[in-house]
PyMOL CGO cylinders between C-alpha atoms (Angstrom):
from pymol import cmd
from pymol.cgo import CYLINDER

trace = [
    CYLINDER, 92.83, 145.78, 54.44, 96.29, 145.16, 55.33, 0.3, 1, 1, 1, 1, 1, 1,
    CYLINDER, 96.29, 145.16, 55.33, 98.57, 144.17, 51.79, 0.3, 1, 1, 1, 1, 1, 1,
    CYLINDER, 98.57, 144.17, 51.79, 101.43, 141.54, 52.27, 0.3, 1, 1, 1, 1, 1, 1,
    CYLINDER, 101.43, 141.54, 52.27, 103.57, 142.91, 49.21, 0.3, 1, 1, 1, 1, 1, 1,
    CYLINDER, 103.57, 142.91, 49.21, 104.50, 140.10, 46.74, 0.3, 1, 1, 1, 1, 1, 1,
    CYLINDER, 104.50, 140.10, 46.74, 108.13, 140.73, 45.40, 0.3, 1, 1, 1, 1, 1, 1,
    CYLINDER, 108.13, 140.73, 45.40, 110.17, 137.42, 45.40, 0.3, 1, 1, 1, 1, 1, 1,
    CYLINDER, 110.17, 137.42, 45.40, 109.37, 134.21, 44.36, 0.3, 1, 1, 1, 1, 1, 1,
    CYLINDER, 109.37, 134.21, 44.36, 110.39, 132.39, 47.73, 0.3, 1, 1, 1, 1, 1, 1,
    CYLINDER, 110.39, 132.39, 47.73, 106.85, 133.74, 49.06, 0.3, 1, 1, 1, 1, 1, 1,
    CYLINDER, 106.85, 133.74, 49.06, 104.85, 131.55, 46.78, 0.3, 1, 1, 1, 1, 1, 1,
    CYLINDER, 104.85, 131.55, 46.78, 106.27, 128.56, 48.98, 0.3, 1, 1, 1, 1, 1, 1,
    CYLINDER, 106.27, 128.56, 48.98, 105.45, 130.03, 52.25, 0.3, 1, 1, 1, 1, 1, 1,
    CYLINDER, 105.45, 130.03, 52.25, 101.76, 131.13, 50.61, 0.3, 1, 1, 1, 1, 1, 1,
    CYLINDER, 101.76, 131.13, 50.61, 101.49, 127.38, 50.48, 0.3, 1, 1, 1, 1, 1, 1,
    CYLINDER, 101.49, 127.38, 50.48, 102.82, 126.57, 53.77, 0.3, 1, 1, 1, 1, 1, 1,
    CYLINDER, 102.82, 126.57, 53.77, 100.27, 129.16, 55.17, 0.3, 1, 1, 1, 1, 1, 1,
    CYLINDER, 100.27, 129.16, 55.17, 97.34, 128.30, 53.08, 0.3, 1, 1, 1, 1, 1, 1,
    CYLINDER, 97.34, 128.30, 53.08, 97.27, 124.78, 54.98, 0.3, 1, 1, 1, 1, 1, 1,
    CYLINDER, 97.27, 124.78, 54.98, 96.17, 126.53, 58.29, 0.3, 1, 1, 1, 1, 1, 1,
    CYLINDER, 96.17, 126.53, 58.29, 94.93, 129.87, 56.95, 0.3, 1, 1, 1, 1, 1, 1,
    CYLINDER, 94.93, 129.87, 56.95, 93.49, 131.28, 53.67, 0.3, 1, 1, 1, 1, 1, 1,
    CYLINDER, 93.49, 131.28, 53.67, 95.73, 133.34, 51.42, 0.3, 1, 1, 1, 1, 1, 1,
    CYLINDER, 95.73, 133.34, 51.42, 94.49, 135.69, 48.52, 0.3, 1, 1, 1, 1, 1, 1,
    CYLINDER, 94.49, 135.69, 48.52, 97.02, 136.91, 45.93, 0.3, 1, 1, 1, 1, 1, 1,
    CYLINDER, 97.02, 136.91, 45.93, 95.64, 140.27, 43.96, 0.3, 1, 1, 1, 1, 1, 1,
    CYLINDER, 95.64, 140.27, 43.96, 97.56, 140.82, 41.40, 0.3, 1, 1, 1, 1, 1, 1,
    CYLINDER, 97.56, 140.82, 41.40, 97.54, 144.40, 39.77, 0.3, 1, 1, 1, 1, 1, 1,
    CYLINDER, 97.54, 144.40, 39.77, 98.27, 146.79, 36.98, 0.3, 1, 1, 1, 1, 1, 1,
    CYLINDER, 98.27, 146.79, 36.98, 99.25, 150.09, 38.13, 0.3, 1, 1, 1, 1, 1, 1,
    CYLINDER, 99.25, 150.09, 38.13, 98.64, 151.24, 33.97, 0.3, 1, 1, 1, 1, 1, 1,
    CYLINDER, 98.64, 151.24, 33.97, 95.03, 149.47, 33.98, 0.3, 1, 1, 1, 1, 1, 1,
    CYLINDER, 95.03, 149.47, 33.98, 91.82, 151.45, 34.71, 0.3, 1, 1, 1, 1, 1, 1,
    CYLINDER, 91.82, 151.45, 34.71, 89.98, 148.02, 35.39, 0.3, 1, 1, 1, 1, 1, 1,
    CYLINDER, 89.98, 148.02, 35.39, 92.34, 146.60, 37.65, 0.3, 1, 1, 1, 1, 1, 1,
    CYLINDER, 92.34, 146.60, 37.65, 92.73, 150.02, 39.46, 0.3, 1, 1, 1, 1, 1, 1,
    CYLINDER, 92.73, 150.02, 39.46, 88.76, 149.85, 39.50, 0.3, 1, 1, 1, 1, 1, 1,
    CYLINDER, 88.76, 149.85, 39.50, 88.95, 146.26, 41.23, 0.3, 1, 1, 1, 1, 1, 1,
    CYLINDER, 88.95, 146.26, 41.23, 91.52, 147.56, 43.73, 0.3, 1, 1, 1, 1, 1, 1,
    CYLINDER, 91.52, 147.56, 43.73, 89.45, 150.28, 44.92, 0.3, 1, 1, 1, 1, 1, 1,
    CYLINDER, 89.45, 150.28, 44.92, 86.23, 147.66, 45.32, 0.3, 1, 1, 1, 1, 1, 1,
    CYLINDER, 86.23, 147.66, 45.32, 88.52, 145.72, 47.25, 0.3, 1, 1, 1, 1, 1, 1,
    CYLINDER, 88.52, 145.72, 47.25, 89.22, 148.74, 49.46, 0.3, 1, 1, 1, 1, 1, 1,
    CYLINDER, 89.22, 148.74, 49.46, 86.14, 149.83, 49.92, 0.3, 1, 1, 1, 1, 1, 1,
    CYLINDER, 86.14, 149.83, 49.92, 84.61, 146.68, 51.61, 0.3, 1, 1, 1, 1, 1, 1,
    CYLINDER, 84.61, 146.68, 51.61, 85.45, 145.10, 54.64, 0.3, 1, 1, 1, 1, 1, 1,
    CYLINDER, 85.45, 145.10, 54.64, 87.95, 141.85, 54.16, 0.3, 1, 1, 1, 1, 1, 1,
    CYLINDER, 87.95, 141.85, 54.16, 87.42, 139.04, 56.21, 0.3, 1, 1, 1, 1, 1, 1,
    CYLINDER, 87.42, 139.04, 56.21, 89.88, 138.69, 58.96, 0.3, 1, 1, 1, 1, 1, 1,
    CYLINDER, 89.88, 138.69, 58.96, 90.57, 135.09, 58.78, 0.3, 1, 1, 1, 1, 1, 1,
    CYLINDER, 90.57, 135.09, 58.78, 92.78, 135.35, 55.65, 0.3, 1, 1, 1, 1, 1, 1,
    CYLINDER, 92.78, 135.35, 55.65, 96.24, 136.91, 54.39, 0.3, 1, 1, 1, 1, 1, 1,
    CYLINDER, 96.24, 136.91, 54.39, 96.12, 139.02, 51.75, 0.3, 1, 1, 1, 1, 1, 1,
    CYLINDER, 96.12, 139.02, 51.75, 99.10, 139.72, 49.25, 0.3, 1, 1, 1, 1, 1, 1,
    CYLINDER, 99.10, 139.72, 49.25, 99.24, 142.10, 46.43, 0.3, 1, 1, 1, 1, 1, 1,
    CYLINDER, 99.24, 142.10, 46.43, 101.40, 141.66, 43.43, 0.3, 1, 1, 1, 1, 1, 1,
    CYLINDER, 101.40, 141.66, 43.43, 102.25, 145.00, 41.09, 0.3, 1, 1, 1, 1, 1, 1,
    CYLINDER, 102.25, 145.00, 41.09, 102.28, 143.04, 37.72, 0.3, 1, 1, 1, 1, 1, 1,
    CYLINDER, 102.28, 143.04, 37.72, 104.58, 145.88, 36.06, 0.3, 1, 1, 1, 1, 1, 1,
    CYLINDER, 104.58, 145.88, 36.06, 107.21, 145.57, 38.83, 0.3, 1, 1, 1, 1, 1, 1,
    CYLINDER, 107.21, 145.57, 38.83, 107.08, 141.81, 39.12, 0.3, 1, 1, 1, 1, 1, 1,
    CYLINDER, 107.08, 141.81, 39.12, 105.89, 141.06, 36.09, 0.3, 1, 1, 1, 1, 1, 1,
    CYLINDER, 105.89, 141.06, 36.09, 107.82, 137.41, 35.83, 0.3, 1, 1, 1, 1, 1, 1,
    CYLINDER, 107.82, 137.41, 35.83, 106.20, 136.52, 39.53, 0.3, 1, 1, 1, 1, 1, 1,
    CYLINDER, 106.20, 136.52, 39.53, 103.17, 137.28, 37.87, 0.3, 1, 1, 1, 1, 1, 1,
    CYLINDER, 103.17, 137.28, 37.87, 103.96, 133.78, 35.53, 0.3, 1, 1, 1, 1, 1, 1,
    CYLINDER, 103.96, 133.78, 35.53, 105.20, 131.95, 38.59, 0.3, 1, 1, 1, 1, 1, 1,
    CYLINDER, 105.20, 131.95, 38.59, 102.48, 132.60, 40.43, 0.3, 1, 1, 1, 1, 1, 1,
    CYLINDER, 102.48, 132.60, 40.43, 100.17, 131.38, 37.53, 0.3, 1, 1, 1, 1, 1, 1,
    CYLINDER, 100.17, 131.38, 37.53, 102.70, 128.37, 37.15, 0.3, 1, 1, 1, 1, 1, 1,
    CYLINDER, 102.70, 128.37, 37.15, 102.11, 127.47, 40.75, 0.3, 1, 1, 1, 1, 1, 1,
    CYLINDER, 102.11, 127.47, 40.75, 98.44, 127.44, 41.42, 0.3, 1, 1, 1, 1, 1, 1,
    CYLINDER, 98.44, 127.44, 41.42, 98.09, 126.75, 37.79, 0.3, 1, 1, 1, 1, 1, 1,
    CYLINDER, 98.09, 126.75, 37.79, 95.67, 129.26, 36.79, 0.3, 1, 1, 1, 1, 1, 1,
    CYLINDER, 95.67, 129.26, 36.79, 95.38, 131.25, 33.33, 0.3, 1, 1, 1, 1, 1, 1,
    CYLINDER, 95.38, 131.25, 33.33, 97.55, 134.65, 33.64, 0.3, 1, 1, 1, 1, 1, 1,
    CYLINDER, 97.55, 134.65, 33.64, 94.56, 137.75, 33.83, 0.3, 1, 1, 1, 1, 1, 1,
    CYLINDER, 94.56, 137.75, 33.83, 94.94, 141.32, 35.06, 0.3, 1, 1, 1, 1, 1, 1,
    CYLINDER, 94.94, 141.32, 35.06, 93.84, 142.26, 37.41, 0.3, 1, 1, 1, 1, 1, 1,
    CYLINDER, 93.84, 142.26, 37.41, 93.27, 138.92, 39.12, 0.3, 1, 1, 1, 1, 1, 1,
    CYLINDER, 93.27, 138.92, 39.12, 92.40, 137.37, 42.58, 0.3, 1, 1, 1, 1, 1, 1,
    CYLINDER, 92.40, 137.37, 42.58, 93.05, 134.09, 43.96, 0.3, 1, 1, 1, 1, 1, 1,
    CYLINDER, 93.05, 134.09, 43.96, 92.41, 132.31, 46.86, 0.3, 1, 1, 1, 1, 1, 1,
    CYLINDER, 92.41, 132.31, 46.86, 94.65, 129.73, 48.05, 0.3, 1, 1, 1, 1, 1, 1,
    CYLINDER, 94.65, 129.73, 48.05, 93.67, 126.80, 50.49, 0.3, 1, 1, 1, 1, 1, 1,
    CYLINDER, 93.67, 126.80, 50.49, 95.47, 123.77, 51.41, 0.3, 1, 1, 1, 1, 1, 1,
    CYLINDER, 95.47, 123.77, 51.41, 98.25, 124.70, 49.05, 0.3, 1, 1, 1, 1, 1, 1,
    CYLINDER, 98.25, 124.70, 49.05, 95.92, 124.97, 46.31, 0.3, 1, 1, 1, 1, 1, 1,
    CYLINDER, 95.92, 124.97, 46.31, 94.32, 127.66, 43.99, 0.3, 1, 1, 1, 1, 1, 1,
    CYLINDER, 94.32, 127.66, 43.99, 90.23, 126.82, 44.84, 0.3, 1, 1, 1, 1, 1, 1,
    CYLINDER, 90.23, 126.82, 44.84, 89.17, 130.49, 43.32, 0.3, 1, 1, 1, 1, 1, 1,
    CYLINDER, 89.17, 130.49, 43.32, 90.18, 132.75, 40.57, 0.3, 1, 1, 1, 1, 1, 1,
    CYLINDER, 90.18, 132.75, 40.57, 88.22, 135.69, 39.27, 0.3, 1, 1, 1, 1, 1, 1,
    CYLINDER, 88.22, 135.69, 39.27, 89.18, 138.67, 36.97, 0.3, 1, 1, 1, 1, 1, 1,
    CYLINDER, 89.18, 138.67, 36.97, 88.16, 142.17, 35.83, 0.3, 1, 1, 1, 1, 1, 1,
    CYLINDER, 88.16, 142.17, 35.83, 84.85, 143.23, 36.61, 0.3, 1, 1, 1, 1, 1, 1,
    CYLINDER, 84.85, 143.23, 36.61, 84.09, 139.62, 38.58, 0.3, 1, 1, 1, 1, 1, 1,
    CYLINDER, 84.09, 139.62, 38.58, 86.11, 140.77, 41.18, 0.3, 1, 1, 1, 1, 1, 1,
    CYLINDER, 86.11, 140.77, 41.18, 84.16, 141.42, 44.49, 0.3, 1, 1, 1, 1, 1, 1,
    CYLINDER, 84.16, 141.42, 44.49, 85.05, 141.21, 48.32, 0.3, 1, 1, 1, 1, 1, 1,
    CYLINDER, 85.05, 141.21, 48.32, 81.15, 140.18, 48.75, 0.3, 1, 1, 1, 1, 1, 1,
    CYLINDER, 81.15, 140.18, 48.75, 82.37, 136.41, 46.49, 0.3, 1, 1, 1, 1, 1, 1,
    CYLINDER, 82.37, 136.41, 46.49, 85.66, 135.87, 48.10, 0.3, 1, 1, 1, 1, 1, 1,
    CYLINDER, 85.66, 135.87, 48.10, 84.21, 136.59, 51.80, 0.3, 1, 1, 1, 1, 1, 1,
    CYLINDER, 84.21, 136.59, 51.80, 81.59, 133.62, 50.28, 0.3, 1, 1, 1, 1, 1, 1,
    CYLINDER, 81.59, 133.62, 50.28, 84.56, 131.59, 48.97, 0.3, 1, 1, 1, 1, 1, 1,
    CYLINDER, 84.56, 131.59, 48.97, 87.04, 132.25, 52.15, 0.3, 1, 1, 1, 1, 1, 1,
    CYLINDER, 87.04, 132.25, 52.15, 83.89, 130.97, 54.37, 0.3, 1, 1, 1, 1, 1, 1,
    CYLINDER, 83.89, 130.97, 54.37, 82.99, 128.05, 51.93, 0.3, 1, 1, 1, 1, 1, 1,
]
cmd.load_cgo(trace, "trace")
């Protein structure tokens, strides 16, 4: 899986942009969390569908993108945390252990 690393808030509008033509999934991630480290390496581990952008957000560097992001697709702040973003819109979350490639590939082909 190829990361798109999230670090200024200007990419949020260009996630939307992109989201109208392609699917874009935002991980966002806690270098000092077991769990989300756990959900990482699931991530890893499985084969992402090519059709789809991913981007990957460390929450302790960016921690205020981390709010803007949830601001944007308005979505609860978790960590870790997936979306999925189509047609400038948040259409999936999922945290913690509910985290799998197998339900986003579902939700990406949905």
């Amino acid at each position: 899986m190829k990361w798109i690393q999230l670090t200024a808030t200007e990419q949020l509008d260009d996630i939307r942009v992109k989201s109208i033509q392609r699917p874009q999934v935002i991980f966002k991630h806690s270098t000092r969390c077991s769990v989300s480290s756990m959900a990482l390496n699931r991530l890893e581990r499985e084969e992402a569908p090519e059709n789809a952008d991913y981007h990957f957000l460390d929450l302790i560097q960016y921690r205020t993108l981390s709010g803007e992001i949830a601001d944007t697709f308005q979505v609860h702040h978790e960590s870790p945390q997936i979306l999925l973003i189509k047609n400038a819109e948040c259409v999936y979350d999922e945290s913690h252990q509910g985290i799998s490639m197998q339900e986003l590939a579902e939700q990406i082909a949905g």
